[in-house]
C-alpha positions in Angstrom: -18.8 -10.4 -6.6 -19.4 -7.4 -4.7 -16.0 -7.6 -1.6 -17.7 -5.8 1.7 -15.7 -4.2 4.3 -14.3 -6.3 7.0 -12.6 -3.6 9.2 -15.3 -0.6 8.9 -15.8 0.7 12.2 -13.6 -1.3 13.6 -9.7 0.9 11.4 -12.1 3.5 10.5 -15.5 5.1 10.6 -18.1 3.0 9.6 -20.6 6.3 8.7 -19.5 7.9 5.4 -20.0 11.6 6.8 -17.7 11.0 9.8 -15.2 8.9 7.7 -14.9 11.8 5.8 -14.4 14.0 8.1 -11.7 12.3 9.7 -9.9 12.1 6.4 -10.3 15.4 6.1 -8.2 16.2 9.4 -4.8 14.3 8.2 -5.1 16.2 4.9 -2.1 19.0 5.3 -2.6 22.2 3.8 -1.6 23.5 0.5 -0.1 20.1 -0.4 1.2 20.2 -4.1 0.0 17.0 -5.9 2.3 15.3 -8.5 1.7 12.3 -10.9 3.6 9.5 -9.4 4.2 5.9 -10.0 4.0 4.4 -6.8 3.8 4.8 -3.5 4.5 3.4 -0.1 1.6 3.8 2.5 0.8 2.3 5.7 -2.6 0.6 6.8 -3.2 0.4 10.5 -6.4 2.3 12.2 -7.1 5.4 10.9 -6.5 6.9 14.5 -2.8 5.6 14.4 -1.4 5.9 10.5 -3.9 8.1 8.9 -1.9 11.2 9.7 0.8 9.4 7.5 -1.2 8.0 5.1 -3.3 11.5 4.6 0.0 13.1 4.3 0.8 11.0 1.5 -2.2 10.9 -0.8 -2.4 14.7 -0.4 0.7 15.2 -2.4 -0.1 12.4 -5.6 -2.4 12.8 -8.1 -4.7 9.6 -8.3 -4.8 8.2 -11.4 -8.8 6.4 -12.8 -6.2 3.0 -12.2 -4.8 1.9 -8.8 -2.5 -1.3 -8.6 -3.2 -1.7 -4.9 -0.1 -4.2 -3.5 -0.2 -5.5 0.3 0.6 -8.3 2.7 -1.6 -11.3 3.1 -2.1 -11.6 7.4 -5.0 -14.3 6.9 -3.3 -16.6 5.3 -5.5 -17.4 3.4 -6.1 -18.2 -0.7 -3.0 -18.5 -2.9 0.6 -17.0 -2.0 0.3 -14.1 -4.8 -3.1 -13.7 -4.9 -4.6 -11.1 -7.4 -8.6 -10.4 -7.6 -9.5 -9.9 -11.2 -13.5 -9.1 -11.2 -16.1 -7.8 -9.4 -15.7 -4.4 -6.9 -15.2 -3.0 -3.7 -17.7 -1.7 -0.9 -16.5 1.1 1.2 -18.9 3.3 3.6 -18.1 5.7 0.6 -19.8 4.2 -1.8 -18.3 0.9 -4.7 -15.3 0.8 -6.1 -14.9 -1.3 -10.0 -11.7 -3.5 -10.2 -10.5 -2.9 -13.6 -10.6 -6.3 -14.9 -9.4 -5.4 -17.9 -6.0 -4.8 -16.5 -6.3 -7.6 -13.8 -6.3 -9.9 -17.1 -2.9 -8.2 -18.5 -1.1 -8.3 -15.0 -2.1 -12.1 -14.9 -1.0 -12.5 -19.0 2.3 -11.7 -17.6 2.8 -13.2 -14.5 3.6 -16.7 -14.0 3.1 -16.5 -10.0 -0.2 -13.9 -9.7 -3.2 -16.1 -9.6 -6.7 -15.1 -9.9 -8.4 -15.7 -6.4 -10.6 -14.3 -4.2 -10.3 -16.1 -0.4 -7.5 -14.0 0.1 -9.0 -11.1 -0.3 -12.3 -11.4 2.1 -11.0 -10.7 5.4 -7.3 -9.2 4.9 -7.2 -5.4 5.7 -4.0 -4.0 4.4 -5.8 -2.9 1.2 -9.5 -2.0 2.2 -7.9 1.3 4.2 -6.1 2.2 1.2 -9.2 2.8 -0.6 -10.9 5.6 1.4 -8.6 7.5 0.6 -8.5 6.7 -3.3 -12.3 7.6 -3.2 -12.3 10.9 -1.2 -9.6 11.8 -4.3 -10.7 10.2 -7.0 -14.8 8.8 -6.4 -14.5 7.0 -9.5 -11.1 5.1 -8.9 -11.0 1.8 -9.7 -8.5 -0.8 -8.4 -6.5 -3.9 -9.0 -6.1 -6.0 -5.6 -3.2 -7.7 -4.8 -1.7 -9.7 -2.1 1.1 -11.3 -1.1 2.3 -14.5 1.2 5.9 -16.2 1.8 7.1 -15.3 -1.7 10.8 -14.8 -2.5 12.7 -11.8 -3.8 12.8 -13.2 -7.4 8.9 -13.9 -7.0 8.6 -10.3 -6.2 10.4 -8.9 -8.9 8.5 -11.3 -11.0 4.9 -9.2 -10.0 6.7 -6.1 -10.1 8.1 -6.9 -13.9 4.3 -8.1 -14.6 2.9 -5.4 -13.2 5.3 -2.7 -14.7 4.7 -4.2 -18.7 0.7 -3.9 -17.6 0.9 -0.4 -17.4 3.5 0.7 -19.7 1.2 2.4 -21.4 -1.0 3.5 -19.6 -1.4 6.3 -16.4 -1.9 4.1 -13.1 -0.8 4.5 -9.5 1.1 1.4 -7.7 0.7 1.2 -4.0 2.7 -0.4 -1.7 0.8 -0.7 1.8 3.0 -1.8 4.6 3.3 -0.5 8.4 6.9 -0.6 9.3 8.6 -1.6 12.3 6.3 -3.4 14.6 6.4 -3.6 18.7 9.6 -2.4 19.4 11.0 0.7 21.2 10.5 4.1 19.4 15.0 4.6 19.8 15.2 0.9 18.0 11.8 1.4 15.6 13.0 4.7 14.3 16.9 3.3 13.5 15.6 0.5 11.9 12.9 2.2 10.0 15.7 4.6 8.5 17.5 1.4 7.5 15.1 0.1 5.5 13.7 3.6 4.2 16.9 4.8 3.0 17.1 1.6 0.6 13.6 2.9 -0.6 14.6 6.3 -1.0 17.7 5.0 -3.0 15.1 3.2 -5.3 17.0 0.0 -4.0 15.0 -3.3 -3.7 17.8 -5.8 -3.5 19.0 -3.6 -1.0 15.7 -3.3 0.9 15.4 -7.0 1.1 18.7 -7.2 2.6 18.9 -4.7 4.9 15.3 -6.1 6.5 16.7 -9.7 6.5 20.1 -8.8 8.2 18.6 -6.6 10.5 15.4 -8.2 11.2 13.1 -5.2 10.5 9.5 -6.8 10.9 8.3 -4.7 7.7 5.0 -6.6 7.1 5.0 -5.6 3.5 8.2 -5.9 2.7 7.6 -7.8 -0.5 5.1 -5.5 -1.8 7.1 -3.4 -1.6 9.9 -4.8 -3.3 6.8 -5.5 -6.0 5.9 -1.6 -6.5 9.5 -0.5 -6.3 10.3 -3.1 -9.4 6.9 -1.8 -11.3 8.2 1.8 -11.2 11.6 1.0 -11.9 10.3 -0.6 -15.1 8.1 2.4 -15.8 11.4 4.7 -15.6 10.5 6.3 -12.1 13.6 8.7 -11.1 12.9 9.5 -7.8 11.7 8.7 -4.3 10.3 11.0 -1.6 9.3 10.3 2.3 6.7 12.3 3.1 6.0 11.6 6.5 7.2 9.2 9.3 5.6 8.4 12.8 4.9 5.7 14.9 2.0 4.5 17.0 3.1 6.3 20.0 3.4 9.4 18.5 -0.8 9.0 19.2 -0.8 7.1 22.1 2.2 8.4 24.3 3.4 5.0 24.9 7.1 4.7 23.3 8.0 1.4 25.2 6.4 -0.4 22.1 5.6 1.1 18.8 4.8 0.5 15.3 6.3 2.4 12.2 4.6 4.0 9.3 5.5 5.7 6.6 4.6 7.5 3.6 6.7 7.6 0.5 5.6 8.8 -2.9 8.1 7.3 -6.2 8.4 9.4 -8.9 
């Protein structure tokens, strides 16, 4: 089954030449790429995040394999939802999932199932992949999403995930905005809550701080997912490469929504 784009020019142009272009604006200059294990990115319209999310695939080195991890806001098709065939359409062109390593995730997971419903109209992983093409035109991906899991469930995917690619190079993506509707003085404070747990390569931690603190991190348990992978995979390090918010585009601070890049390493 071929997935089409649900949010093309609607999060971001729906002409390839223009949606290149605009990628090509949040792309900062002279940005050293490194091979990384995972990152965090965000996935709101292009106009909003992609300054962030630029940032951070400009400093990574993308892999031919991309675990793409993200929040299920549909709720639709099974709580841990992984699509294991077919591709993705993009106004750049199809991208292959690699069902080869769908099927070795799955081997090890007892709570990733193979379904496609959740996939058709969630967003947080179709604007990951613009980027993954302008990069790497030959990427190809391994969908996952994520409902009203717990923190054991997580670690669960991330473990699965993490013995997948043991031996192999891939890329594991977290997409998650941060903070949502709040004021940019009580976004940013809890934003730096919860990113210094990431930075600390911390996703007990994580998982607490956004529960005590209510930080509405939509993609919280991906997160927690990717952070386990690359702590499995012997990652040493995390970096944030860029934070904004919403109204650092629109001016309007009385409610904002956080995003942030972080690359794992």
């Amino acid at each position: 089954m071929i997935r089409k784009p649900t949010v093309a020019g609607y999060f971001y142009p729906r002409d390839p030449i223009r949606l290149r272009g605009m990628i090509e604006q949040f792309l900062p200059p002279k940005a050293k790429r490194i091979k990384a294990l995972g990152a965090l990115c965000p996935h709101a319209g292009y106009t909003y995040s992609g300054p962030v999310a630029g940032a951070t695939y400009s400093h990574i080195h993308i892999p031919e394999r991309v675990i793409l991890i993200g929040p299920n806001h549909t709720g639709l098709g099974a709580k841990a939802s992984i699509m294991a065939q077919g591709s993705w359409l993009t106004p750049l062109g199809e991208v292959e999932i690699d069902a080869s390593l769908a099927s070795k995730i799955l081997e090890n997971s007892q709570s990733l199932k193979e379904d496609t419903q959740a996939h058709l109209a969630e967003h947080s992983l179709e604007v990951q992949i613009p980027f993954l093409q302008y990069f790497r035109p030959q990427v190809k991906i391994v969908p996952i999403v994520i409902m009203g899991i717990s923190y054991d469930t997580a670690q669960e995917v991330g473990e699965a995930i993490g013995k997948a690619i043991a031996s192999q190079e891939a890329l594991v993506i977290a997409s998650s905005d941060m903070t949502h509707y709040e004021p940019q003085d009580v976004a940013a404070e809890k934003d730096q809550k919860a990113l210094e747990a990431i930075l600390n390569l911390d996703p007990k931690g994580l998982y607490e701080r956004v529960m005590a603190n209510n930080i509405s991190m939509c993609g919280v348990i991906p997160t927690i997912a990717t952070l386990t992978a690359c702590i499995h995979l012997g990652c040493q390090k995390a970096q944030l490469i860029r934070y904004m918010t919403s109204g650092d585009t629109t001016g309007d601070y009385s409610q904002v929504v956080g995003y942030a890049g972080v690359i794992i390493y």
